[in-house]
N, C-alpha and C positions, 0 to 999 in steps of 0.2 A: 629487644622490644617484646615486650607480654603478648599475649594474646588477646587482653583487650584491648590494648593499644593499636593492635593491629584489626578489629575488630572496627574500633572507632575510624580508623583509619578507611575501611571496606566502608561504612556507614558515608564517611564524606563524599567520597566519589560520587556513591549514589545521589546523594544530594547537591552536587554541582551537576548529573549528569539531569537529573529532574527537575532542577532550575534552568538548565540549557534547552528543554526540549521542548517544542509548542506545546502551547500557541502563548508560553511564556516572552514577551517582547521586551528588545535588546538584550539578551543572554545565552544569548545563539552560541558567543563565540569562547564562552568556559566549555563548548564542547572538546575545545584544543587542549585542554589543561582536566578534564575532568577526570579523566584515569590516573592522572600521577601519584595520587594519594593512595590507592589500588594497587600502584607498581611499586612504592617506597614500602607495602605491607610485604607485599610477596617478595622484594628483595631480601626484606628483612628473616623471615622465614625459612628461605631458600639460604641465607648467608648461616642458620641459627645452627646446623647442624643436630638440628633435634630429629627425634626418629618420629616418621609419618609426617615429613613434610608435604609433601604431596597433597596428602589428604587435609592437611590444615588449609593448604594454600587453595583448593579446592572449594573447603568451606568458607574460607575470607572470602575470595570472588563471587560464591555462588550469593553470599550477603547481599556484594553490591548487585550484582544486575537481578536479582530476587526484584531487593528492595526498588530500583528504578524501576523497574517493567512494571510492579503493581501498583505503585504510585504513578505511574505516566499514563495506564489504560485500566487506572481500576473501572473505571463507567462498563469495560469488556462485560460484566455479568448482568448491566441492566439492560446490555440488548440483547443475550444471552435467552434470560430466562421471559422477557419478553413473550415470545413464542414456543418457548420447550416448557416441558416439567422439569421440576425444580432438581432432581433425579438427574437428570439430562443436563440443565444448566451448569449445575457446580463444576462435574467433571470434566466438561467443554469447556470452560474457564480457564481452568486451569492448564489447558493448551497454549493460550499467551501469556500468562501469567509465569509459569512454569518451565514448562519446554523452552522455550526463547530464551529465558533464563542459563538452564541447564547448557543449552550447545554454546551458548557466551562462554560459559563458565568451564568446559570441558575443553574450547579454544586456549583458554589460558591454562589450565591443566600438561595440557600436551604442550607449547611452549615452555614451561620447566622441564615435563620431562625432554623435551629435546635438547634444552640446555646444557644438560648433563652431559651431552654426548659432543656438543660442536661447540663453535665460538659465540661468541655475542652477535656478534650482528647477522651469524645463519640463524638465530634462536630469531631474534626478531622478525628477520621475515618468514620464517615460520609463524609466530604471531600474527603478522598481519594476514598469511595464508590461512592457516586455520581460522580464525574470527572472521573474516567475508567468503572464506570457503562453506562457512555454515551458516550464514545471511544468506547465500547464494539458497546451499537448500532450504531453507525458511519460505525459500519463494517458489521453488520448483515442487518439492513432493505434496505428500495427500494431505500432511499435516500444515500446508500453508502456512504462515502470518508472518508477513514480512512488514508490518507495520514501527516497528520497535529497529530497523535497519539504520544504521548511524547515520547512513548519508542523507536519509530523510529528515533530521534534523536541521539542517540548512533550511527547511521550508520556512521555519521560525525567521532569518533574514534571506530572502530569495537575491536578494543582490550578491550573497554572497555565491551564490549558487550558480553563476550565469554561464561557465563551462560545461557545465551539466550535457549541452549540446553537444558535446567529444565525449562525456564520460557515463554521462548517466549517475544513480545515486552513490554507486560503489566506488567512484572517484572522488566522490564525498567522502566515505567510509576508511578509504585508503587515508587521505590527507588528516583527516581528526585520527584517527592510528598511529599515521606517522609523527605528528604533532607532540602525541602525548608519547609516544617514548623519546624522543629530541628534547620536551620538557623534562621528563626522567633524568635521561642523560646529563644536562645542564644543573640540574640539581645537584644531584651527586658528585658532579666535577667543584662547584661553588664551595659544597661542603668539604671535600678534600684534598683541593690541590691550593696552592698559593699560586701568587701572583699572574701578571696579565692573561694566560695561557687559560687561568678557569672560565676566562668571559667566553672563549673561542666556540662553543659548544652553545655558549647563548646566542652569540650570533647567529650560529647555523640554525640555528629551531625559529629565530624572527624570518629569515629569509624562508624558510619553508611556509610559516603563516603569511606573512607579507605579498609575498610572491603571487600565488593563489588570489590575494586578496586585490589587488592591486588589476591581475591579468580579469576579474573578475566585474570589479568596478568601471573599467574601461570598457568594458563588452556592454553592460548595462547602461552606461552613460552614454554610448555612441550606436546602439541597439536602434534599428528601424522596422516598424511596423509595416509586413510586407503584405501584398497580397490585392485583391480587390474586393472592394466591402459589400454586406452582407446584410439586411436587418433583419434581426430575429430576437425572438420575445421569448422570453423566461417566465415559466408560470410557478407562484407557491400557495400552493391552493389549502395548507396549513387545514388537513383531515386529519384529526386524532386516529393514530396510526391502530390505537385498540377499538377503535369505533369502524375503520375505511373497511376490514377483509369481511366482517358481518354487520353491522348496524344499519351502517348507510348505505343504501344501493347505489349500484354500478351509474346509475342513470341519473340518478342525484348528484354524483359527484360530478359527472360529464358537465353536467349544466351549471356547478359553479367553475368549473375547468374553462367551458367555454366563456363563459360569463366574464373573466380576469384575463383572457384571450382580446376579447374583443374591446374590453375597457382601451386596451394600448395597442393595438392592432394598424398597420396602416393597410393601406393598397398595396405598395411595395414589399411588405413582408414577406421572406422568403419560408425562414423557421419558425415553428412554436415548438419548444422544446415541455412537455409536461415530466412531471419526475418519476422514478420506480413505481412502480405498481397502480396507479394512477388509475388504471380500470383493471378491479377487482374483481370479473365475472368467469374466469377459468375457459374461456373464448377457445370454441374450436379452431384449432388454424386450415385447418379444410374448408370448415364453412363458417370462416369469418364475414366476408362481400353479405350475407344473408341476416348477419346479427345485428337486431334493433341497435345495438350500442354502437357498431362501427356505421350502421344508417345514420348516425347522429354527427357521427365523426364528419362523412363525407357533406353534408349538408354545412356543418358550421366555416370546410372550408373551401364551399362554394364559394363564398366572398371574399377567399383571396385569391386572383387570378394563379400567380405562382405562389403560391402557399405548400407548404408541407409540414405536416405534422409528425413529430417523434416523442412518441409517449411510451411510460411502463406499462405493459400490461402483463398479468398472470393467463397465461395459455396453454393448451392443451393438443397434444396428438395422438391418434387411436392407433393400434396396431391390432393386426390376429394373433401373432407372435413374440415372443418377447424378442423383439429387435433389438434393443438396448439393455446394456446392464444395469440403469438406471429405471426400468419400464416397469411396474407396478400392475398388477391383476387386478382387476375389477371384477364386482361379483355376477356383472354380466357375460362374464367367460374371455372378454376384450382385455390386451393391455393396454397401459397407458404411460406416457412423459406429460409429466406438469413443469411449466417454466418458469421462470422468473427474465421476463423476455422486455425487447423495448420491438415496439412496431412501427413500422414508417407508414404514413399514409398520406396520398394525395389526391390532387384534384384528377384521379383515374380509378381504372379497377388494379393499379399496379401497390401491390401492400407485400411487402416486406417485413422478417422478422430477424432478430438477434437475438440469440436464448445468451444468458449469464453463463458466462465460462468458469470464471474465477468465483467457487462457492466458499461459503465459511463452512468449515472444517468442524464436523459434531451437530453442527445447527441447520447446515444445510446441505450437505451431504457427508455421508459416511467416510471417513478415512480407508482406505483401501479395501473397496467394496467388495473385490473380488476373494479378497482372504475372509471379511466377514460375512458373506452372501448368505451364511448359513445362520446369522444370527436377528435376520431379519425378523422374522418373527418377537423374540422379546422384545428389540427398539421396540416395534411397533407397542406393545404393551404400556413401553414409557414413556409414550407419546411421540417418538421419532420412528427412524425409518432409515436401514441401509441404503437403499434406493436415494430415497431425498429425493432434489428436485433435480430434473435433466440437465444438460448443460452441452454445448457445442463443443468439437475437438479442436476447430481452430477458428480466428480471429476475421473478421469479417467486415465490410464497409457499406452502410445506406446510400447507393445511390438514387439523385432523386432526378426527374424527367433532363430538368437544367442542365445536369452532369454533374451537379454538387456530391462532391461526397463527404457525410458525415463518419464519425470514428463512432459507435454508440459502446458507452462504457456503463454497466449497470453497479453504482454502489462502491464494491465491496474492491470491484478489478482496478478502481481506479490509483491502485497501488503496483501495479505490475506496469513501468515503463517500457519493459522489451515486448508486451501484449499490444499496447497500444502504438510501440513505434512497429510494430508490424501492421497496423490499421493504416498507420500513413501512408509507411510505405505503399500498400494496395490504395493508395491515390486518396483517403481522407486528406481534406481541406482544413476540418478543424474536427471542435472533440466535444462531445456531448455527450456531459455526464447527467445521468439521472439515479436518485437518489433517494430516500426516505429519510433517514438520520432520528426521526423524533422516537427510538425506539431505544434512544442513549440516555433520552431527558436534556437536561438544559446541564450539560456536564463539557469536560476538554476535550470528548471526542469527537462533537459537531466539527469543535473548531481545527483538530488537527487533520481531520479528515478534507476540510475543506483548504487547509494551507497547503496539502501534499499533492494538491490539484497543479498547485502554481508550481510543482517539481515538474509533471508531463506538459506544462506549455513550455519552459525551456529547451525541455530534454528535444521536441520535437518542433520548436520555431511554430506551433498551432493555439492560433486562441481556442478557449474554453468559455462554452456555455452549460453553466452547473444549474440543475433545478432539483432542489431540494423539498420534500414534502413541506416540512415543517421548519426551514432552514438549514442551512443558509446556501441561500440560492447568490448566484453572482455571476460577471463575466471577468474572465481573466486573459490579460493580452499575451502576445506572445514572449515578454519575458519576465512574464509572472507579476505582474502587477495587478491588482483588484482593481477594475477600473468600475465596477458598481456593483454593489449588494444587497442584501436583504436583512431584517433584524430577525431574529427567533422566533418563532409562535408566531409570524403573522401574515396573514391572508394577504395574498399582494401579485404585481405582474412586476417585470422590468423588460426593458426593452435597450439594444443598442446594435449598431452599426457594427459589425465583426470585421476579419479580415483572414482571406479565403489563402492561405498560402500552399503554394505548391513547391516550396525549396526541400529537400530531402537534407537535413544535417546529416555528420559525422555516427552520432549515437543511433539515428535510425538505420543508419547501414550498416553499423557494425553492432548494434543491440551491447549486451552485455559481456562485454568479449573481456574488460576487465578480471568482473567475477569466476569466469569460464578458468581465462589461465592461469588466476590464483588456486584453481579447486586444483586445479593438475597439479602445481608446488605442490598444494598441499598436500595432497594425495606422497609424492616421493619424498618430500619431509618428512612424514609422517611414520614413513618407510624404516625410515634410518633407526626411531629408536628401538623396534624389536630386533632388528640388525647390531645394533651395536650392541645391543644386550646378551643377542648369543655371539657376538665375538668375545664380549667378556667374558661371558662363561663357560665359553670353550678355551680360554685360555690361549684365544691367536695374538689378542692384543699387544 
């Protein structure tokens, strides 16, 4: 096989794996089969005996998951550069685009080279160890974006997904891995062996899709909505996200906030969930109870007796000292943290905040602040900032006078399932995501953002109330199903009956334990091939 053939071959994958991934609908399930075309190159490569396999095989994978990753999130640079200089933007881009790319591609890398050294079927699961060993860091270090994670895929059909509750996404990621080398395998057997014994191999790759699928569908068919219900109003107060942080005042938006609150409002309403950044005035969190805007807040929901409000707001806390390594100088000699926060407010002087944990990586805080601390200064020049904005160390829950407790997820976090199955656990009832989104434009990333929503109602048995600037706001039950929405760009409330559940599943006790013991394989996998390469070259072999 030439090189372009194997070329073409890197090109398809990408292309069945970019046809599989939302918020593309019915084509969820070529995620099973989309690598084969990937593994029949590098078979071929690895079988050619040419010199600098490695590195050919290298460049064929790095093709495909290039070509998927910027084809699936190209929209990544218009909420990018949105807010940065353009200076800032590109290079920040090229963190999902790139990076994610690279550690896919450097999984398959080391699966050859481990090849060399053991059987088939330890190389493979070195594969699947390395490839979710590096999803796993995607999600853990400074460099974030674990958006492009396989198992997130499934969000495109959530029924298929309904184990999620034992597994989380990386029993996703496991199973489309397994999948596609069992497809591998089946091939390769069709192609050369005769008679009945080549089918045996396709049997085994149906029962591994099948199985899954089957134990899957029966969960979601016989799935009960638990809990005791809840009414709470979803507001999309559809502010031009370049007009909300300067044009319009804080006080202006309050009042159409309130205004699409109260169009759908009843007596019984427990929540109003407003979305990210919602009020845009940099609100001291010392003397918020004192600020005209949270005066407006407690007034509007004097008229719900048990009412509570969870809205975005941009916040502020002074220090004399740089307390944090996020805290920023003022030229008043004060430092400071700026949030990207969600506040709970009710009918008391009891106010509550949650600062955003989970930042976007370049855009909104610096990647490992602590090595770059000294380069603060230039950011600052090109429009960014080491520092960025503050962020909490851990995971936290709103509760309101009732005892209700909310999860508040702002945006960006609503992709880390072991963050929010830690919110449960500290006794969240459900999950309230608040968002912005119109900073993508009318592109796949509203929608895949808002399908991987329907991942953390499985994962943790919690409805979901999403409000979206500019859309798409919606409620989603607890096993993923949209049970009402919003359209794009438009001003609106919606309102439903939630359900307060307090069962703790499998995934929220055990989080990501999946991902965790694949890193440790990986890790002594990984082992073996400078091991075995100075056995051979000491000549013990």
């Amino acid at each position: 096989m030439n090189k372009k053939q194997t070329y073409l071959l890197a090109g398809l994958s990408a292309f069945l794996l970019w046809l599989a991934w939302p918020p593309m609908p019915f084509t969820t399930p070529l995620l099973l089969i989309g690598l084969v075309p990937l593994f029949i190159a590098i078979d071929s490569i690895a079988n050619s005996g040419i010199k600098k396999a490695g590195k050919r095989i290298f460049l064929t994978a790095g093709l495909t998951f290039l070509v998927w990753n910027t084809a699936a999130i190209y929209w990544v640079y218009n909420a990018i550069s949105a807010y940065n200089n353009p200076i800032v933007a590109i290079p920040v881009s090229l963190i999902p685009y790139g990076l994610g790319a690279l550690l896919m591609t450097f999984s398959v890398w080391l699966y050859y080279r481990l090849g060399r050294y053991v059987n088939k079927t330890v190389a493979y699961i070195g594969l699947i160890s390395f490839y979710i060993a590096l999803e796993y860091l995607q999600q853990t270090w400074d460099l974030a974006f674990p958006w492009m994670t396989l198992g997130n895929g499934l969000a495109g059909m959530h029924q298929l997904a309904q184990w999620y509750d034992y597994t989380g996404v990386y029993g996703g990621s496991l199973w489309i891995l397994t999948s596609n080398i069992l497809a591998f395998e089946a091939y390769k057997k069709l192609k050369t062996q005769t008679g009945y014994l080549k089918y045996r191999p396709v049997g085994i790759w149906a029962l591994v899709v099948i199985i899954p699928m089957a134990i899957s569908l029966t969960k979601y068919f016989n799935a009960e909505q638990k809990g005791t219900p809840s009414n709470v109003v979803v507001v999309q107060p559809n502010i031009d996200p370049y007009q909300k942080l300067e044009i319009i005042p804080a006080a202006e938006q309050i009042k159409i906030l309130t205004h699409l609150s109260d169009s759908i409002g009843q007596t019984n309403t427990e929540y109003f969930i407003w979305p990210e950044t919602a009020i845009p005035n940099y609100a001291d969190e010392e003397k918020i109870r004192t600020n005209p805007d949270f005066t407006s807040l407690q007034s509007f929901l004097n008229k719900y007796k048990n009412g509570t409000l969870i809205t975005g707001i941009e916040s502020v806390r002074w220090y004399e000292d740089k307390k944090t390594i996020s805290a920023k100088k003022h030229p008043n000699g004060m430092f400071y943290d700026n949030y990207n926060s969600a506040m709970q407010v009710e009918n008391s002087a009891n106010v509550q905040f949650y600062h955003k944990s989970k930042l976007v990586p370049g855009a909104e805080k610096m990647p490992f602040p602590k090595v770059f601390s000294f380069m603060d200064g230039v950011f600052a020049q090109l429009g960014g900032s080491v520092s960025g904005w503050g962020w909490q160390e851990k995971p936290s829950v709103l509760y309101a006078q009732s005892g209700i407790g909310a999860a508040p997820v702002v945006c960006y976090e609503s992709l880390w399932g072991d963050w929010i199955g830690e919110q449960v656990k500290d006794g969240a009832q459900f999950i309230a995501i608040i968002t912005n989104d119109g900073w993508w434009g009318n592109t796949s990333g509203k929608d895949q953002h808002e399908m991987y929503a329907k991942l953390r109602a499985i994962e943790t048995h919690r409805d979901v109330a999403r409000s979206a600037n500019t859309g798409i706001s919606c409620f989603i039950n607890q096993r993923g199903d949209v049970t009402q929405s919003t359209k794009w760009w438009t001003r609106t409330a919606i309102k439903a009956n939630i359900n307060l559940n307090d069962e703790i599943t499998f995934y929220v006790k055990s989080g990501d334990i999946i991902a965790q013991l694949l890193s440790i394989a990986a890790i002594l996998l990984a082992l073996i091939i400078p091991y075995r390469k100075w056995i051979r070259k000491s000549g013990h072999a």
